[in-house]
LONU-948059 format. One line per 2 residues: number of its first residue (from 1); their letters; for each residue x, y, z of N, C-alpha, C, O. Coordinates in steps of 0.2 Angstrom, whole numbers, plus 5000, padded with zeros to 4 digits. Each point is the difference from the previous one (the first is absolute). Last residue first. Layout:
<sites>
NUM	A	X/Y/Z/X/Y/Z/X/Y/Z/X/Y/Z ~ ...
</sites>
This chain:
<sites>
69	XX	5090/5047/5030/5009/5001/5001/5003/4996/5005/5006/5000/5002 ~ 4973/5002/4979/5003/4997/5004/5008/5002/5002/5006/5000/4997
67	XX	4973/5009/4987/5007/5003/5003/5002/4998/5006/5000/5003/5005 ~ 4980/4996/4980/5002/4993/5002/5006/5005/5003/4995/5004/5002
65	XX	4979/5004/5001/5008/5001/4998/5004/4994/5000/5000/4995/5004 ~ 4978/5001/4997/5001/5004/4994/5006/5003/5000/5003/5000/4994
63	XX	4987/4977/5016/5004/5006/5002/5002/5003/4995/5004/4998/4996 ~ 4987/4980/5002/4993/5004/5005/5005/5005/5001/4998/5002/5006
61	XX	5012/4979/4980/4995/5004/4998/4996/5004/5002/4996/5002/4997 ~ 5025/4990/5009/5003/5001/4993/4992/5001/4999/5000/5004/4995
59	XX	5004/4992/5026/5006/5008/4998/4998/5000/4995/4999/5006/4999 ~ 4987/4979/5011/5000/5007/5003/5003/5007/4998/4999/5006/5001
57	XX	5004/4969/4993/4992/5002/4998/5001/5008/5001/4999/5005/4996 ~ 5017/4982/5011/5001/5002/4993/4994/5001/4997/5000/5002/4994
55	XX	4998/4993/5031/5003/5004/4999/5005/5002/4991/5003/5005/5000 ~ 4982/4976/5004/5000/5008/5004/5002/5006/4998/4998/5004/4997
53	XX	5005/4973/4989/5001/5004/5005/4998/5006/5002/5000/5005/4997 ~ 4992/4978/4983/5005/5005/5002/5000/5000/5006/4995/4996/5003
51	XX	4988/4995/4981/5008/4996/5002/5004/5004/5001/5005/4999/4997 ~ 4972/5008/5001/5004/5002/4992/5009/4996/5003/5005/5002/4998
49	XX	4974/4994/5018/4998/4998/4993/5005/5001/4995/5001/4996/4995 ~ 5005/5011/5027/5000/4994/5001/4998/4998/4991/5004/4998/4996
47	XX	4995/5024/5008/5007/4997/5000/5001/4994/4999/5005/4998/4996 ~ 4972/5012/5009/5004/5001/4994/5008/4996/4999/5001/4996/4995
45	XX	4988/5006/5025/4998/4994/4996/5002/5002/4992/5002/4996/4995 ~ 5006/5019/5020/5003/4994/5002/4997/4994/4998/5003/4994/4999
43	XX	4990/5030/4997/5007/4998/4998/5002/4993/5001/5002/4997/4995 ~ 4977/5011/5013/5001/4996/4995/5005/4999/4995/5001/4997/4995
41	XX	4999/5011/5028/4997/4995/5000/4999/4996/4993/5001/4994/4999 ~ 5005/5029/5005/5007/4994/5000/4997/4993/5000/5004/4996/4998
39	XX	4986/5024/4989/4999/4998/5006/5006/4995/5001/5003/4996/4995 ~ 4995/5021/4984/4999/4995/5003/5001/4999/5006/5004/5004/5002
37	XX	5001/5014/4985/4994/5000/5005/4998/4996/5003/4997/5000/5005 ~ 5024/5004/4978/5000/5000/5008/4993/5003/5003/5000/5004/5004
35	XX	5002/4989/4971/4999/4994/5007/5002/5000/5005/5000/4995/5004 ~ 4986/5015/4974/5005/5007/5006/5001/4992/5006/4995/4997/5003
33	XX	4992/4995/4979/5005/5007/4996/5002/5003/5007/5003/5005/4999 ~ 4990/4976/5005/5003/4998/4996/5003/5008/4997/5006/5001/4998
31	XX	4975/4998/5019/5006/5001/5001/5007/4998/4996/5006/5002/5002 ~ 4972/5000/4989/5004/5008/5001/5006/4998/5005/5005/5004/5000
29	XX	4984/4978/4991/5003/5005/4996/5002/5004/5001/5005/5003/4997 ~ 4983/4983/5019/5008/4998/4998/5003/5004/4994/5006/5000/4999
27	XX	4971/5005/5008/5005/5004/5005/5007/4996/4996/5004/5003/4997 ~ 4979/4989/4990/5001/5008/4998/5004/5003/5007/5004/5005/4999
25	XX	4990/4975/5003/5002/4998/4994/5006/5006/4999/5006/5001/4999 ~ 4986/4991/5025/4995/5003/4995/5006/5000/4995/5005/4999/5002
23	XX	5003/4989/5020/4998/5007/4997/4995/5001/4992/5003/4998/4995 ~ 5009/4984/5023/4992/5001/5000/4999/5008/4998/4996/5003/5004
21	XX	5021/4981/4988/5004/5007/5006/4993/5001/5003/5002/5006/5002 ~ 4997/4976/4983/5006/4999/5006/5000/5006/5005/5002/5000/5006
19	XX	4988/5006/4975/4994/4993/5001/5005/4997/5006/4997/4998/5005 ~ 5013/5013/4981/4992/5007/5003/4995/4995/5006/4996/5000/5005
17	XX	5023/4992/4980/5002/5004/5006/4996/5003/5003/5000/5003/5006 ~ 4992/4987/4974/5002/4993/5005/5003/5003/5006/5000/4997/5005
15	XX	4995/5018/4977/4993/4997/5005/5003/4995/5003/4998/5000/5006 ~ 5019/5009/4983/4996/5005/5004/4995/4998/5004/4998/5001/5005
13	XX	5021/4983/4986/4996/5003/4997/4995/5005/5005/4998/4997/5005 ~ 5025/4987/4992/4996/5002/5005/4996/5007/4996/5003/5006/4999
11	XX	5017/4981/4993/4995/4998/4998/4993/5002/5003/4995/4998/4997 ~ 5030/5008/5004/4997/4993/5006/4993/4998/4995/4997/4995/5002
9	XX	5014/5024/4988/5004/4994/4999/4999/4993/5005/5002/4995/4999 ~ 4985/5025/5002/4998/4997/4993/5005/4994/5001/4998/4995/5000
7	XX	5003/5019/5017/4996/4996/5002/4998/4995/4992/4998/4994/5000 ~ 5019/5023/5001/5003/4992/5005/4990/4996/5000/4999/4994/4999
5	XX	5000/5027/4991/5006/4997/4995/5001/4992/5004/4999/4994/4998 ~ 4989/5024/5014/4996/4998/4995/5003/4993/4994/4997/4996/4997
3	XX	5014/5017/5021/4998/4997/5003/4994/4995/4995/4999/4994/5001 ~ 5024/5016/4988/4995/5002/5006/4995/4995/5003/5002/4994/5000
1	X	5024/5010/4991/4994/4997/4998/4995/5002/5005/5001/5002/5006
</sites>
C-alpha cells in the first residue's frame, strides 16, 4: 500500500495535510511521489493523522528499500 492509498483510506485529503504540514499543496505532491524526502518532522505529524505508528510510518511508507533483515 502506499502512502497515497493509507491516506485515502483515513480520509485525509492533500490540502487538509498541506495545511497540517505547513507545506504548499504542490511541495506535498512531490513529496507524495518520492516519500523518502520527507522530513522526519513531518513523518511524525503524518503518522499521528493516518493512525499509525512511527515507526510503521517509516518502514511501510518513507523507505524505498523494503529489505528488512
Amino acid at each position: 500500500m502506499k502512502l497515497k492509498d493509507k491516506m485515502a483510506e483515513e480520509r485525509v485529503s492533500v490540502n487538509w495535510l498541506s495545511e497540517r504540514l505547513g507545506l504548499s499543496r504542490s511541495t506535498l505532491i512531490k513529496y507524495l511521489n518520492c516519500p523518502d524526502e520527507f522530513r522526519v518532522k513531518h513523518v511524525k505529524i503524518i503518522a499521528k493523522y493516518l493512525h499509525i505508528t512511527q515507526r510503521d510510518a517509516i518502514v511501510n511508507y518513507f523507505i524505498k528499500n523494503q529489505n528488512h533483515e
